[in-house]
C-alpha positions as CSV (number, residue, x, y, z in Angstrom):
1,X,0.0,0.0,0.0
2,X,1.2,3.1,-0.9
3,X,0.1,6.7,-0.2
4,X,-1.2,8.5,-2.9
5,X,-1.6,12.0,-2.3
6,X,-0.9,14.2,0.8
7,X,-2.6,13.6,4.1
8,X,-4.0,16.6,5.7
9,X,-5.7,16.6,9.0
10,X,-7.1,19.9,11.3
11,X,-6.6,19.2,15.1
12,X,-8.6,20.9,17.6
13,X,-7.3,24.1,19.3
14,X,-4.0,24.3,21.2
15,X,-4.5,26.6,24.0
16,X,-1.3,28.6,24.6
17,X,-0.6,27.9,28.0
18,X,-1.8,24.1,27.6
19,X,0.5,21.0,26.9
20,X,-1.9,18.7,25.3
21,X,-1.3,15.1,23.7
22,X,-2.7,14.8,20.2
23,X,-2.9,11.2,18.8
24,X,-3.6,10.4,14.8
25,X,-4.8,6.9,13.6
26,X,-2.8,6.3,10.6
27,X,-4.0,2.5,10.6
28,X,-5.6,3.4,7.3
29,X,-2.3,4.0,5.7
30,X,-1.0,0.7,6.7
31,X,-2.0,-2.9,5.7
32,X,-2.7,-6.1,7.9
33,X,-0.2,-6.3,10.6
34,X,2.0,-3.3,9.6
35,X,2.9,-1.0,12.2
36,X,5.2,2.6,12.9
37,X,8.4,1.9,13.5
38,X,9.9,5.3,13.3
39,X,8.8,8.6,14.0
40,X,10.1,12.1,13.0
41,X,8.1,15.7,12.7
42,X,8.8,19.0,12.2
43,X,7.0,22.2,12.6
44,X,5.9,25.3,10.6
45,X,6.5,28.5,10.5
46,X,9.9,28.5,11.1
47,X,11.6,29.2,13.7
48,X,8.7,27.6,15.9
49,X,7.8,28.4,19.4
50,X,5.3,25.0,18.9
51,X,7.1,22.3,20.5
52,X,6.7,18.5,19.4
53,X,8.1,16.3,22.2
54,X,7.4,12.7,23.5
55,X,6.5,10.3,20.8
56,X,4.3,7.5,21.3
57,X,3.3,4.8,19.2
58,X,1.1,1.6,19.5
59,X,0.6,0.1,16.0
60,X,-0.9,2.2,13.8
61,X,-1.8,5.2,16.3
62,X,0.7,7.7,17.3
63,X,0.7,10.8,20.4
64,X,3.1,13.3,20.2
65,X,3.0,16.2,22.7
66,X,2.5,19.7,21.8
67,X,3.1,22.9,24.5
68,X,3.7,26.4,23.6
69,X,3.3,28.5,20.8
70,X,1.7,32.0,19.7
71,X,-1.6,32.5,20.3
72,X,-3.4,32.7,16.9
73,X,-0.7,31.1,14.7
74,X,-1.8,28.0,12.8
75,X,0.9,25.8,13.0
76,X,1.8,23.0,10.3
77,X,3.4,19.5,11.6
78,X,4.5,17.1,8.7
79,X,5.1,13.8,10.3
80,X,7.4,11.4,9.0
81,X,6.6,7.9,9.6
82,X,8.3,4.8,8.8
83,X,6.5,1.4,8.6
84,X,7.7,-2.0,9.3
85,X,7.5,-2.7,6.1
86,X,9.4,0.3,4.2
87,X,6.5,2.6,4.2
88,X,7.7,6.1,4.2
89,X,4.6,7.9,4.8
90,X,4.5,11.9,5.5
91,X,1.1,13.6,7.0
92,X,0.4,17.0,7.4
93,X,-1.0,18.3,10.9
94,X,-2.5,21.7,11.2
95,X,-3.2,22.9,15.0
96,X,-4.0,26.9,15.7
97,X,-2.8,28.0,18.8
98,X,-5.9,30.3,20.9
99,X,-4.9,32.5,24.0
């Protein structure tokens, strides 16, 4: 299974002064028995006040923490996954930080 075209996905608010886990079910990316094996990200606009810390995986789900940023600056995360079985697959994550 391949990806096909970029993956997209809005997350609720960030509040400013919150650090807040945000999980994403990628198990539709992956086939039968396939699972994360590695896990990058980085975040946009550059510099970044948005930290992305503490990684988490169980099979196809994966947490990553999120703290800081500027309150009403929409923040883009690419993820970069690999699978178990060479998958190199590369969502996009966008959060907006709210006072």
């Amino acid at each position: 299974m391949t990806q096909t075209g970029p993956t997209i996905l809005t997350l609720d608010p960030k509040r400013q002064a919150e650090t807040k886990t945000y999980f994403f079910d990628l198990t539709n990316l992956l086939v039968q028995g396939e699972v994360i094996s590695t896990v990058g990200s980085s975040a946009l606009p550059s510099p970044t006040d948005l930290i992305v810390s503490n990684p988490q995986v169980n099979g196809g789900l994966v947490g990553v923490l999120l703290s800081g940023g500027t309150a009403g600056v929409f923040y883009t995360i690419t993820g970069s996954f690999t699978t178990s079985l060479g998958q190199r697959l590369e969502p996009t994550f966008v959060v907006q930080v709210v006072p």
